[in-house]
N, C-alpha and C positions, 0 to 999 in steps of 0.2 A: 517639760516635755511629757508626752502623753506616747505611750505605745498601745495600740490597737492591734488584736491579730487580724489577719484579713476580711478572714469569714464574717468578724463581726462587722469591720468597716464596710463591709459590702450591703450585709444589715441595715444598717445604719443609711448608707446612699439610698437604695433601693426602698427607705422607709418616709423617707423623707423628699425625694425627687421625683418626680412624675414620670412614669415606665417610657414614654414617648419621649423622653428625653433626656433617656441615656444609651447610647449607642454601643456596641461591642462587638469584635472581632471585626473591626473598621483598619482599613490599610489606609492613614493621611497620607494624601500627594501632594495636597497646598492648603497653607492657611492665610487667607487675603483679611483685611482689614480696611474697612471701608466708612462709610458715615453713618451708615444704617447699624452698622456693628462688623461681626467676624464672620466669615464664612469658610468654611472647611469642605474642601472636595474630596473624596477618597474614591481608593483603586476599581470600586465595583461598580460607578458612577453617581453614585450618592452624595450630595451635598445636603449642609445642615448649617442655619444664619441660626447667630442667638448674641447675646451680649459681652456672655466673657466664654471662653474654651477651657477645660481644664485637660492637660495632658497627664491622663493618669495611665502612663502607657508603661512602666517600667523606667530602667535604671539607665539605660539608654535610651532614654525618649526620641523617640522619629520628631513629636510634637515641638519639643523644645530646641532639637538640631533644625530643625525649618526656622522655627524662630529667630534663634542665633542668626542664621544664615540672610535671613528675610531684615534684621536690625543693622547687620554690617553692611549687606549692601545698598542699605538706605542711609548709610552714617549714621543711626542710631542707635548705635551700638555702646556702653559707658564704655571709657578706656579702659575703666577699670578689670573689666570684660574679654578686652582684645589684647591681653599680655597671655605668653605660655603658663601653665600652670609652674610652680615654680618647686613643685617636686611628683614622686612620679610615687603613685599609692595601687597597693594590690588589698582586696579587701576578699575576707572568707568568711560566710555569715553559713549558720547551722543552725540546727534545733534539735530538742532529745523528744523522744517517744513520751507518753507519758511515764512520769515516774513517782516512787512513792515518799511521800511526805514526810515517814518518820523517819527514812534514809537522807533527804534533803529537803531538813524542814523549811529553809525560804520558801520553797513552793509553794507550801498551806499559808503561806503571808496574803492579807486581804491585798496586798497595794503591789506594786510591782518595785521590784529592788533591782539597783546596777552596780556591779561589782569592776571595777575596773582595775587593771595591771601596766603602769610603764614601767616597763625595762630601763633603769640606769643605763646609757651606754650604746643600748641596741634600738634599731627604730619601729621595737613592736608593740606593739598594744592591744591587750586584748580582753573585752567587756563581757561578760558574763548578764544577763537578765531576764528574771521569769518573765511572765507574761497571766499571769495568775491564770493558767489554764494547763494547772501541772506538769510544765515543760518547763526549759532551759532555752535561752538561745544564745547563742555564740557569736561576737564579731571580732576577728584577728584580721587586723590593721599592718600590713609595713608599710612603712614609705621610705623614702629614698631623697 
């Protein structure tokens, strides 16, 4: 696994993808799927056909809840898919300001480090990992 901060991934798209085709601050209403390819309508009356869609809309993707919804009611859905999740998880992700290196020195590490903690006993876990961009960031895990 590779961790990216945003600013760079954004970099990174915007260096390599053609400006005309990449859309932002888009509300998706429907994403249809046809022979030609995908087409994606959104709130402001804008549509956009291309081969593949990538929903990089957040943690709660609208893109991916159409989807879902668009797979089940075509029974394409894996079963795998259409079972409850089979526990119930709250997740808290953070990050520190920058901070100084001779106080924690993993920071000044070329490579990016993951520190991880299970609790014996209790259902929490929670990862520590630079980002080699003199920060920390946090993910505390419960599930249930």
């Amino acid at each position: 696994m590779y961790i990216v901060a945003r600013p760079i991934l954004y970099d990174l798209i915007y260096d390599k993808v053609p400006k005309e085709k990449i859309h932002l601050n888009k509300r998706v209403l429907t994403i249809l799927n046809g022979d030609a390819g995908a087409r994606v309508s959104c709130a402001d009356g804008s549509s956009f056909d291309g081969d593949i869609i990538v929903g990089a809309d957040g943690a709660y993707s609208p893109v991916r809840q159409s989807l879902f919804k668009w797979l089940q009611k075509n029974n394409n859905l894996p079963s795998s898919d259409d079972v409850p999740m089979p526990y119930n998880c709250v997740c808290l992700v953070g990050q520190t300001g920058e901070l100084d290196p001779e106080e924690f020195p993993d920071i000044g590490k070329s490579f990016s480090a993951f520190d991880s903690i299970k609790s014996a006993g209790t259902p929490y876990t929670v990862t520590l990992f630079n980002l080699r961009l003199m920060t920390y960031s946090c993910l505390l895990i419960l599930a249930s």
